[in-house]
GUVEXTI-743045 format. One record per residue (C-alpha): x, y, z; residue number from 1. Coordinates in nm, 2 decimals, always signed. Layout:
% GUVEXTI-743045
@c1 = X&c2 = Y&c3 = Z&num = NUM
...
% end
This chain:
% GUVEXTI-743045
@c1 = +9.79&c2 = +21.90&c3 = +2.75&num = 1
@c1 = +9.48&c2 = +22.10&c3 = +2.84&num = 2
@c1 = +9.33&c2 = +22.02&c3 = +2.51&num = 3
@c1 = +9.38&c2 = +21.66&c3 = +2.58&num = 4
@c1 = +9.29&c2 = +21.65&c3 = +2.92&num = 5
@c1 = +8.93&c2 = +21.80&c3 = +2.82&num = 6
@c1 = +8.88&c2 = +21.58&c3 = +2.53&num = 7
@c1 = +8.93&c2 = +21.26&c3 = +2.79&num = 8
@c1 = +8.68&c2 = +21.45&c3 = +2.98&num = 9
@c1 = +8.43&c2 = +21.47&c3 = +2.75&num = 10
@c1 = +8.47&c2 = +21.14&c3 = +2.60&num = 11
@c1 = +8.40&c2 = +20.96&c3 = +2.95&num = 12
@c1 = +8.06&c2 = +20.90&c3 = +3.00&num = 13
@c1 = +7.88&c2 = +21.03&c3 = +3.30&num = 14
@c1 = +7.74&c2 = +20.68&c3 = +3.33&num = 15
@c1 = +7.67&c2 = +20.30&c3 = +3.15&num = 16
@c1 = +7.43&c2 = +20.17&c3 = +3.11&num = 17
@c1 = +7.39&c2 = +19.78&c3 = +3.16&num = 18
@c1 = +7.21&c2 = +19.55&c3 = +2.92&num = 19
@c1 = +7.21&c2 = +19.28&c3 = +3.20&num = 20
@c1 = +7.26&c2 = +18.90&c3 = +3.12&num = 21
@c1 = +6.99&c2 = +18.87&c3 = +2.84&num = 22
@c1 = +6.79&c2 = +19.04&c3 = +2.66&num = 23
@c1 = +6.47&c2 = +18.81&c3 = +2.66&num = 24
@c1 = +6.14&c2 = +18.91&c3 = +2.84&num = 25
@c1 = +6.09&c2 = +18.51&c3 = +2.94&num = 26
@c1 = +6.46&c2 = +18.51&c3 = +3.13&num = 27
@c1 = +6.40&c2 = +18.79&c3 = +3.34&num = 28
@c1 = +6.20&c2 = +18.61&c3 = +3.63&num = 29
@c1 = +6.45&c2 = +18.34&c3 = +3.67&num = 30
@c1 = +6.74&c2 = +18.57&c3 = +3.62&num = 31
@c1 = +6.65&c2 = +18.77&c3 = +3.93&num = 32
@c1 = +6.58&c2 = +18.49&c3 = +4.13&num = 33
@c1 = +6.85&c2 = +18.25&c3 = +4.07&num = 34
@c1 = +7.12&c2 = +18.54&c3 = +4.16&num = 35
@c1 = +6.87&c2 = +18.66&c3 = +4.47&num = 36
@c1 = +6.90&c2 = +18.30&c3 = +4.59&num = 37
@c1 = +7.26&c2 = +18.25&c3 = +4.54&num = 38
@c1 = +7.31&c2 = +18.55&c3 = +4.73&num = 39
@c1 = +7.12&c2 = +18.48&c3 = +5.06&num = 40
@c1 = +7.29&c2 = +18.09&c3 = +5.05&num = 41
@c1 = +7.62&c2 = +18.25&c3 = +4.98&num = 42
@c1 = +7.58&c2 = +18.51&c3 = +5.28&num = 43
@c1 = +7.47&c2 = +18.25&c3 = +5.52&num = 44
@c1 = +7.71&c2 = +17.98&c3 = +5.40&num = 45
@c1 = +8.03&c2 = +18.15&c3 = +5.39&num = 46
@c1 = +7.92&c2 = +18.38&c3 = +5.75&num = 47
@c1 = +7.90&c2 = +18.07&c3 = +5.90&num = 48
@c1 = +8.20&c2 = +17.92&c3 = +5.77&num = 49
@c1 = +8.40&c2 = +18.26&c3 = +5.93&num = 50
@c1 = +8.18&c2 = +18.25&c3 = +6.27&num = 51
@c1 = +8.27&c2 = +17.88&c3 = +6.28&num = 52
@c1 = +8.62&c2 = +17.93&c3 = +6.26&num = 53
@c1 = +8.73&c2 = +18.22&c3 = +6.45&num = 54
@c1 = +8.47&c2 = +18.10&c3 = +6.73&num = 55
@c1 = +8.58&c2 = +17.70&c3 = +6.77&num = 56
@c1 = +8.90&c2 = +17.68&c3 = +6.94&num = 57
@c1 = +8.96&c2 = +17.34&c3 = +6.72&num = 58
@c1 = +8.91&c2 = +17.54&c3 = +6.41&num = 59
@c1 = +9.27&c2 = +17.73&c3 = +6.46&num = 60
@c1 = +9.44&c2 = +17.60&c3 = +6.23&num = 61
@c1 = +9.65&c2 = +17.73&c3 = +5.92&num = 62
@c1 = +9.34&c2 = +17.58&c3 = +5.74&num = 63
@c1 = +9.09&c2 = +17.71&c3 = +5.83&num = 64
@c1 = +9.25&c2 = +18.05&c3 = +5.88&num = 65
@c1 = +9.30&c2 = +17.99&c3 = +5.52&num = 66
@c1 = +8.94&c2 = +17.89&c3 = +5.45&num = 67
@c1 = +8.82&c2 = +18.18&c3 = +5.63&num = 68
@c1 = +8.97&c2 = +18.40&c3 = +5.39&num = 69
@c1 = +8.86&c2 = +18.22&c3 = +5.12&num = 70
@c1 = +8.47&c2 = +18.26&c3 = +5.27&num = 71
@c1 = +8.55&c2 = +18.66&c3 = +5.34&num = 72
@c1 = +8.66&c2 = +18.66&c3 = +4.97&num = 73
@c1 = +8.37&c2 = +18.48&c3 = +4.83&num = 74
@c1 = +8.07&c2 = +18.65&c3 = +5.03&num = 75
@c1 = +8.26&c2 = +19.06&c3 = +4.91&num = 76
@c1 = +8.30&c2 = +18.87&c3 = +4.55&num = 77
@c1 = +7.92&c2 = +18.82&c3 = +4.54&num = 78
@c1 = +7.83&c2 = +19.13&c3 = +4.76&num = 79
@c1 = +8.03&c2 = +19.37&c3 = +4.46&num = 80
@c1 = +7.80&c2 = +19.24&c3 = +4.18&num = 81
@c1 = +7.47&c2 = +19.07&c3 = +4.29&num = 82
@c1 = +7.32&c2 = +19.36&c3 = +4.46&num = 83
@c1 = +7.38&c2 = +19.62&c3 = +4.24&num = 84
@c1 = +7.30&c2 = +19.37&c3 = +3.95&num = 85
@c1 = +6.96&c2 = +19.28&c3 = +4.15&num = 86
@c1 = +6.87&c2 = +19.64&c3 = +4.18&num = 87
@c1 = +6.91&c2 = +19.70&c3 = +3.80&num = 88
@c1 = +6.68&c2 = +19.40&c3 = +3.68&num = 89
@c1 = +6.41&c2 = +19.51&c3 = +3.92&num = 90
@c1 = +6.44&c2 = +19.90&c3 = +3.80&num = 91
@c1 = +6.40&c2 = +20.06&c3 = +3.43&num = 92
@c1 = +6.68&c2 = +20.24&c3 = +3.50&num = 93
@c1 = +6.96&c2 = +19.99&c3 = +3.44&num = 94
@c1 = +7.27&c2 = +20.22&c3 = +3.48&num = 95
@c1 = +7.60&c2 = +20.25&c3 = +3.68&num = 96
@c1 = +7.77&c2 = +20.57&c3 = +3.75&num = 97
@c1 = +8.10&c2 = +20.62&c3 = +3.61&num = 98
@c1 = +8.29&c2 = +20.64&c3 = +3.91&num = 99
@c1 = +8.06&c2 = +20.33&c3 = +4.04&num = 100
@c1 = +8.20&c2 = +20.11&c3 = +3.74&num = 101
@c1 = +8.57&c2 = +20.18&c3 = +3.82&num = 102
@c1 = +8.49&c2 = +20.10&c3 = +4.18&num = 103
@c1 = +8.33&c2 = +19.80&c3 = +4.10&num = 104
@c1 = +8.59&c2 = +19.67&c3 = +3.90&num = 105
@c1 = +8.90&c2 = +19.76&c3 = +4.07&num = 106
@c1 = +8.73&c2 = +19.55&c3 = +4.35&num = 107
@c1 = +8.62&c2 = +19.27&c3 = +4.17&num = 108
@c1 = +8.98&c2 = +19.23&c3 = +3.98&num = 109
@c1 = +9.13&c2 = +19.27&c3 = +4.36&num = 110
@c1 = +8.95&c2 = +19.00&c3 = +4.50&num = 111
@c1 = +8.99&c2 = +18.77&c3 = +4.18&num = 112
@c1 = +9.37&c2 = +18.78&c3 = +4.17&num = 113
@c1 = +9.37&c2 = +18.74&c3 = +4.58&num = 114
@c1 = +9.15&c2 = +18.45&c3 = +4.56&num = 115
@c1 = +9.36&c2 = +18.28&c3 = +4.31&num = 116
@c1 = +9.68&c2 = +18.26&c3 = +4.57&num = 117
@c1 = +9.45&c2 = +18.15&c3 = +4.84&num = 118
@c1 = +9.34&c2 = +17.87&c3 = +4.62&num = 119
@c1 = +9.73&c2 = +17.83&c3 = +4.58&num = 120
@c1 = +9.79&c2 = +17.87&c3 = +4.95&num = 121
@c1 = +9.54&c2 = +17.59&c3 = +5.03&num = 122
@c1 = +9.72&c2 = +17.35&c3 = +4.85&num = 123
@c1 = +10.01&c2 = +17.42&c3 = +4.94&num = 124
@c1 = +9.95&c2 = +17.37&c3 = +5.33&num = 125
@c1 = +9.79&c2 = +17.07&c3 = +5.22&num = 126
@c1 = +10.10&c2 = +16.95&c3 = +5.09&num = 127
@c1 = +10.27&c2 = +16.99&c3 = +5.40&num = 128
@c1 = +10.01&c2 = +16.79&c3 = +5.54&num = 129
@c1 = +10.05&c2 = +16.52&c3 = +5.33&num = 130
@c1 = +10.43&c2 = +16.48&c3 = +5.26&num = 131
@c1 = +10.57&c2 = +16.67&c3 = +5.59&num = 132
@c1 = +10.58&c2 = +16.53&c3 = +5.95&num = 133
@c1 = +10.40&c2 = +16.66&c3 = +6.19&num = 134
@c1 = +10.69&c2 = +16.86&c3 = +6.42&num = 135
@c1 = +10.81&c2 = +17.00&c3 = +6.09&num = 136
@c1 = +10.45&c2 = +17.11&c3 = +5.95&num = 137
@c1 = +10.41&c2 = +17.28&c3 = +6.25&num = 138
@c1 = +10.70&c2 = +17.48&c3 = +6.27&num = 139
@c1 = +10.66&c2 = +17.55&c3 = +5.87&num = 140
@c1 = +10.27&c2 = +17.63&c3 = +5.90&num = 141
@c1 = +10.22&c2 = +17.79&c3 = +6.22&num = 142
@c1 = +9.96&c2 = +18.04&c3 = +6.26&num = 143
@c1 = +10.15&c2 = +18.40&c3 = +6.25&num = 144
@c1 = +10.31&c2 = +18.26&c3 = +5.91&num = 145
@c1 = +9.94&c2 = +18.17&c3 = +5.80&num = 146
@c1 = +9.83&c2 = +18.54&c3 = +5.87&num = 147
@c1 = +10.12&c2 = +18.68&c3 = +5.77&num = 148
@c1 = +10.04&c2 = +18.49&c3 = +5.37&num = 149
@c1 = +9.73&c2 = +18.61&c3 = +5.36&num = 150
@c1 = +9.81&c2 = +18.94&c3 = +5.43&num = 151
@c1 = +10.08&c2 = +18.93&c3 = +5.12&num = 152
@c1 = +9.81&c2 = +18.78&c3 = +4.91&num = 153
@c1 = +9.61&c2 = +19.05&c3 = +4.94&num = 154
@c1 = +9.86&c2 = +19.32&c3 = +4.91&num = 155
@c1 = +9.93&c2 = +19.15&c3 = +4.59&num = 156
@c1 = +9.55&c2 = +19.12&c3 = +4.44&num = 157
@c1 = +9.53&c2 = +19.49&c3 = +4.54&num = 158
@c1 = +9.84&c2 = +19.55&c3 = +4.33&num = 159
@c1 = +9.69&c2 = +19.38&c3 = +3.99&num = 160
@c1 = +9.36&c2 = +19.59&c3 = +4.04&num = 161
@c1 = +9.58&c2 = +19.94&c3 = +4.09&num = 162
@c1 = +9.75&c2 = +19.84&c3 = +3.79&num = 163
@c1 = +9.47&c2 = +19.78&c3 = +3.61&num = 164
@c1 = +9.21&c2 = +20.03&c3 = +3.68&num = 165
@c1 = +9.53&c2 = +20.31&c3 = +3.60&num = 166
@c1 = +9.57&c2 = +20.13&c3 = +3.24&num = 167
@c1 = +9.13&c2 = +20.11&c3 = +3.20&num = 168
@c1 = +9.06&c2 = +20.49&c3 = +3.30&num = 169
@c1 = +9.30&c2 = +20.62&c3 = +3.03&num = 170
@c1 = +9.10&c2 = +20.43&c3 = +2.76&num = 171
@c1 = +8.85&c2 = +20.65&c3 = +2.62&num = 172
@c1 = +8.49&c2 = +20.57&c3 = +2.51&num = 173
@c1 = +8.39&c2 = +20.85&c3 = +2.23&num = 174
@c1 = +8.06&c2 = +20.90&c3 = +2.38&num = 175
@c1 = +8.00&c2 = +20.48&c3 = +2.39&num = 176
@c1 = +7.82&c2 = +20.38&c3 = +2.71&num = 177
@c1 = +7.63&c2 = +20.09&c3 = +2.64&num = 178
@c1 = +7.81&c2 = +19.81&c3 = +2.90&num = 179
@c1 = +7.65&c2 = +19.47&c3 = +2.76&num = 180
@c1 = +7.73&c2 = +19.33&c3 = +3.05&num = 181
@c1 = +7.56&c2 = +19.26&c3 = +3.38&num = 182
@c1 = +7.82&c2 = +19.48&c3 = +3.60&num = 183
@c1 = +8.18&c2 = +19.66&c3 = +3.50&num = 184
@c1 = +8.47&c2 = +19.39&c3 = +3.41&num = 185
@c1 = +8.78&c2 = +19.50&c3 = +3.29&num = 186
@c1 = +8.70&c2 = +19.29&c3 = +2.96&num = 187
@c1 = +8.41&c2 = +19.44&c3 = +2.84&num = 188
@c1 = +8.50&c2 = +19.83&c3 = +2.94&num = 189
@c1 = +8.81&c2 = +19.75&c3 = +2.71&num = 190
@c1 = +8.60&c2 = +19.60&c3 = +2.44&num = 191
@c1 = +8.38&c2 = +19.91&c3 = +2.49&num = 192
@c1 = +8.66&c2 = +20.19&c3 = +2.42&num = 193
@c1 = +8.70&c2 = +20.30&c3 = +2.07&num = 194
@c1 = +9.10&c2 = +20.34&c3 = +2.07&num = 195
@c1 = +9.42&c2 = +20.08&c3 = +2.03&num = 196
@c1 = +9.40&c2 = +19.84&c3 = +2.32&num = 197
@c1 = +9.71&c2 = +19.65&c3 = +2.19&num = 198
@c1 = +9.83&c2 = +19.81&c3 = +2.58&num = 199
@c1 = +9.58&c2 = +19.69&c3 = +2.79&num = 200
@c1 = +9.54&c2 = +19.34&c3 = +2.58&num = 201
@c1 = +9.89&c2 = +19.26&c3 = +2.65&num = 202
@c1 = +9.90&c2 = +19.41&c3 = +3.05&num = 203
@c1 = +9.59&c2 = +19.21&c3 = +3.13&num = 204
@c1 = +9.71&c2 = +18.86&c3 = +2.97&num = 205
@c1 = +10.08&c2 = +18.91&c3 = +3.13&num = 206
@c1 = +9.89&c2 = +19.01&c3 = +3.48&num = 207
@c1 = +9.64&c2 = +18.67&c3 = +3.41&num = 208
@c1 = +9.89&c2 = +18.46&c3 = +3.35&num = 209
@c1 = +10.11&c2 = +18.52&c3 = +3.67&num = 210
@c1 = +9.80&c2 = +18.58&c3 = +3.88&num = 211
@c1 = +9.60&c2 = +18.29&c3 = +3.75&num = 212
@c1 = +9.85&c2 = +18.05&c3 = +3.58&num = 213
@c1 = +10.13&c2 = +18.04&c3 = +3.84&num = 214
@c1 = +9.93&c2 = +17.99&c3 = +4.11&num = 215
@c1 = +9.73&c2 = +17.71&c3 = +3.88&num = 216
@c1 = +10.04&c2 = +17.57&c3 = +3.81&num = 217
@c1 = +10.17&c2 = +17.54&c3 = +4.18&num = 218
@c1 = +9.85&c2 = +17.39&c3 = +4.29&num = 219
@c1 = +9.90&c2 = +17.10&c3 = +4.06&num = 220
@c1 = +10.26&c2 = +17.08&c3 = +4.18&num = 221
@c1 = +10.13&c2 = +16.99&c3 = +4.55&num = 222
@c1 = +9.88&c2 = +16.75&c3 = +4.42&num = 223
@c1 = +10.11&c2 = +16.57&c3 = +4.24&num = 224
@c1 = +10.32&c2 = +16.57&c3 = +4.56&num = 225
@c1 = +9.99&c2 = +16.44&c3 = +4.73&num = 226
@c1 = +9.91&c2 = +16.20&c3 = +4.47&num = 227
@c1 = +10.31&c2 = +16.04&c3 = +4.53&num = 228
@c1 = +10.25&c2 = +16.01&c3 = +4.90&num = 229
@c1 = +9.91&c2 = +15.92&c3 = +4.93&num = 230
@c1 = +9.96&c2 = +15.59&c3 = +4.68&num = 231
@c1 = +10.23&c2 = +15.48&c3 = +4.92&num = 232
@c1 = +9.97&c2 = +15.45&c3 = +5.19&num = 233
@c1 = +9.92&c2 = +15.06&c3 = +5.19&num = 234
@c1 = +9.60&c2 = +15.04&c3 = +5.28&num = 235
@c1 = +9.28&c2 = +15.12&c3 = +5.03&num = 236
@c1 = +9.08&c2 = +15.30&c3 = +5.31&num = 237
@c1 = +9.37&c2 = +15.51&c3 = +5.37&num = 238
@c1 = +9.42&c2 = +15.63&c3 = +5.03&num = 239
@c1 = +9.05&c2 = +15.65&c3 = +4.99&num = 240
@c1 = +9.04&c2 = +15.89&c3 = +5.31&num = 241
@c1 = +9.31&c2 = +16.08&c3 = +5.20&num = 242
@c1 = +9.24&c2 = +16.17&c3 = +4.86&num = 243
@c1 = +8.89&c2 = +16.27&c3 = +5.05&num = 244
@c1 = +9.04&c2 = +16.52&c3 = +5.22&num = 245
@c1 = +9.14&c2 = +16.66&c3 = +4.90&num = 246
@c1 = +8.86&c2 = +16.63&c3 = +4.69&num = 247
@c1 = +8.67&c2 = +16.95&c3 = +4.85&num = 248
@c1 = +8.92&c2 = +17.19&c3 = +4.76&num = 249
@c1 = +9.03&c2 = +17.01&c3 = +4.37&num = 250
@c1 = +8.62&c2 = +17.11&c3 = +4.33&num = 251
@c1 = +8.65&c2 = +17.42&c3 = +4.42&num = 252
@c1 = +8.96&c2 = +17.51&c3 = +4.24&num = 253
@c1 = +8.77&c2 = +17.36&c3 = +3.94&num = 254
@c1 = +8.45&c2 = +17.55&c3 = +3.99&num = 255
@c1 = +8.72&c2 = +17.83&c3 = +3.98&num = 256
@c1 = +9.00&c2 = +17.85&c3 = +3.74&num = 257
@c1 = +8.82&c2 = +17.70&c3 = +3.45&num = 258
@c1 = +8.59&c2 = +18.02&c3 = +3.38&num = 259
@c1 = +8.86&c2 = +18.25&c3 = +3.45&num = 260
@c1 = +9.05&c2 = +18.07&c3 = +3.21&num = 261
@c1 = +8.80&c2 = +18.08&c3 = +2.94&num = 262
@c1 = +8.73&c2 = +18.43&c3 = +3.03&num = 263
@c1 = +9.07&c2 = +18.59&c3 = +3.01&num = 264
@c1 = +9.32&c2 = +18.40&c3 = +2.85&num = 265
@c1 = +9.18&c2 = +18.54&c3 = +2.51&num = 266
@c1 = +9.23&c2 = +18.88&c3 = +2.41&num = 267
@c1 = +8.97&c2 = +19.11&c3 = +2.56&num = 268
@c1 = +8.89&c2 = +19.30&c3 = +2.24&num = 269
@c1 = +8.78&c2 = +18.98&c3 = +2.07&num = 270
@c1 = +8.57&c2 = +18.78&c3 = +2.28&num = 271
@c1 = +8.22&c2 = +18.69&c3 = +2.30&num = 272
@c1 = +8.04&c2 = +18.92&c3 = +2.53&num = 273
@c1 = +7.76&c2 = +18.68&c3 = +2.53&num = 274
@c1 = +7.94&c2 = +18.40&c3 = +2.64&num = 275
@c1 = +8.17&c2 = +18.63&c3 = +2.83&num = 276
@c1 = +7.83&c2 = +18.70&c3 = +3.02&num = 277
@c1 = +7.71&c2 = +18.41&c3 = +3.13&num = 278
@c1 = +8.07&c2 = +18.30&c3 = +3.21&num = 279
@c1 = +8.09&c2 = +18.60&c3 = +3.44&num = 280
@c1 = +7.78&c2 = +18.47&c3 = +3.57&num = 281
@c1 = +7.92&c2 = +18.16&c3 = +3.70&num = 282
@c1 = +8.22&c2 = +18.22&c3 = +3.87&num = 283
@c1 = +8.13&c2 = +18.55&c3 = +3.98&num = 284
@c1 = +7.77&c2 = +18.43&c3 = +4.18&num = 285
@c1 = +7.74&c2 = +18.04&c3 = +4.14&num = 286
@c1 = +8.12&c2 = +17.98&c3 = +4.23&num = 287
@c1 = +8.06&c2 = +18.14&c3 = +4.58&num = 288
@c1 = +7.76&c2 = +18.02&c3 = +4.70&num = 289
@c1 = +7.89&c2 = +17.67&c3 = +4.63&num = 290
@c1 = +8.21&c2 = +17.71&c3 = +4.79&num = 291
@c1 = +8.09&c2 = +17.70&c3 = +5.17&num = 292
@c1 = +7.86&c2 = +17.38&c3 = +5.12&num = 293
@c1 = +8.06&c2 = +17.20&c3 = +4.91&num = 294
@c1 = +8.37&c2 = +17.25&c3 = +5.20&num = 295
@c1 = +8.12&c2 = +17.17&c3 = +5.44&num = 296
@c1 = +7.96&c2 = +16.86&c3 = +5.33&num = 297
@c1 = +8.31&c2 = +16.72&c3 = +5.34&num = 298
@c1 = +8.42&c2 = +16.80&c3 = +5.62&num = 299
@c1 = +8.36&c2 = +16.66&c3 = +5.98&num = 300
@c1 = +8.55&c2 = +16.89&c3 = +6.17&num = 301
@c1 = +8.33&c2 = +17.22&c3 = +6.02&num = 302
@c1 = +7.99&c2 = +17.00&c3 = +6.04&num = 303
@c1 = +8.12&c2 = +16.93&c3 = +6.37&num = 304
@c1 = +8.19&c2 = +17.31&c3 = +6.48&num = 305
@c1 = +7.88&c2 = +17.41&c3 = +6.32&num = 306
@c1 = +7.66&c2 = +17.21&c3 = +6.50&num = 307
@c1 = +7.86&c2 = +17.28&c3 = +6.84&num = 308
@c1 = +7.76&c2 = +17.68&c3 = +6.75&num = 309
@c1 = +7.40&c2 = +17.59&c3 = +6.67&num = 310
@c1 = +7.39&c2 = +17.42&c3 = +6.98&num = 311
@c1 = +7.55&c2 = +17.73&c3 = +7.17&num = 312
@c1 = +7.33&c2 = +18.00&c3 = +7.00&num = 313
@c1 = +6.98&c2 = +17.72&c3 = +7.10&num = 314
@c1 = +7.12&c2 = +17.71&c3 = +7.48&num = 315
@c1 = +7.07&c2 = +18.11&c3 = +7.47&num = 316
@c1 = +6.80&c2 = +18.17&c3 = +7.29&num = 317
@c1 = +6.64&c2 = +17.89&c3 = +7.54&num = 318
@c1 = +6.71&c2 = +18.09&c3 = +7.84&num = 319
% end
């Protein structure tokens, strides 16, 4: 056991080093600005999105209790890579401490998997606010039930990270630490090790696919729902508003699930770390900064709010 315990040891590396997104002298300029961007418009989108709804009393509702969790997800999704990412392309030292990596990933897989049932929670109050009456959706959706879903959500994200960073720090490297990635991702440390992953491959596609299919799956469940009762609406402006007030979060959930399904329903040890980079790239920085304006922009009720706040925060700085 001791023997084993100092081989493990010896085989983890100190530190990786990160090759970043590309490896072309022309791409590094836009590389750094297009993530340094997406970062400040994330920040200030998705803040205001949470100021907005904990400080307008007509923002609490079970959605938008719901889409300030989605917001808090999005701007510590963005604040666990960009940064760090940014610092690296800006320094010739592009590394990451061991202990570093398995931080970053255990967080990044946590708030992943939790922002997968949010996505899920979303539509499924939406359902109820298509199909239910109004007394019953209140009893059904009322606020304490609202907090006390999101609080099981993220007890369950936090599960599928503990999970898998126990399964990803057993795997040993053999003196590898070359990450050709742009921060740590479950995927490419496994592609990195130099053992049988047959373990890991299998745990991380069963843990996907109820983390990232079931909640998929229930999403277009309550659309179908939707779809049923809005077509009964008889009139066309009514259907047209209605599927309106859907089409903000369908977006979203596209912008979403379809790089995370690219990305991990294939077996880690054999995909494309190039395309697994730029992939990464997108749903882990572009995803989130779009998020907040494309909920906005649809919205009259959070244009609405934000301008009351702007208007608030004017009438004080006047004074």
């Amino acid at each position: 056991m001791t023997n084993d315990n100092q081989s493990f040891l010896e085989d983890t590396p100190r530190e990786f080093i990160l090759l970043g997104v590309s490896d072309s002298p022309w791409l590094e300029l836009p590389l750094f600005v297009v993530p340094l961007v997406s970062y400040v418009l994330a920040m200030v989108g998705n803040i205001a999105i949470i100021l907005v709804s904990q400080l307008d009393p007509q923002l609490h509702s079970p959605m938008y209790i719901f889409l300030s969790h989605l917001s808090f997800l999005d701007l510590c999704y963005t604040t666990t890579t960009v940064p760090q990412m940014l610092v690296s392309m800006g320094s010739s030292r592009k590394t990451i401490s061991y202990g570093g990596c398995m931080v970053q990933y255990a967080i990044f897989h946590w708030l992943g998997c939790t922002e997968c049932i949010v996505l899920a929670a979303m539509a499924l109050n939406r359902h109820y606010v298509a199909i239910c009456a109004s007394l019953q959706y209140a009893v059904i959706m009322h606020c304490p039930i609202c907090q006390q879903l999101m609080g099981i959500t993220w007890l369950s994200g936090f599960g599928n990270s503990l999970v898998q960073v126990a399964l990803t720090v057993q795997l040993p490297f053999c003196g590898r630490k070359v990450l050709n990635n742009f921060f740590c991702e479950v995927p490419a440390m496994i592609k990195l090790s130099c053992t049988n992953t047959t373990t890991n491959d299998i745990t991380l596609a069963v843990l996907v696919a109820f983390f990232v299919l079931v909640p998929l799956a229930l999403i277009l469940l309550s659309y179908s729902f939707i779809a049923h009762a809005v077509l009964r609406i008889q009139s066309s402006e009514g259907r047209h508003k209605a599927f309106g007030t859907c089409s903000s979060h369908l977006v979203v959930v596209t912008l979403f699930y379809l790089p995370a399904i690219s990305m991990y329903l294939q077996p880690p040890s054999s995909y494309s770390q190039e395309q697994g980079k730029f992939i990464s790239l997108f749903y882990s920085i572009i995803t989130p900064t779009l998020n907040p304006f494309i909920y906005t922009l649809r919205n009259r009720d959070v244009k609405g709010a934000l301008r009351r706040l702007l208007a608030r925060v004017w009438s004080l700085w006047g004074r």
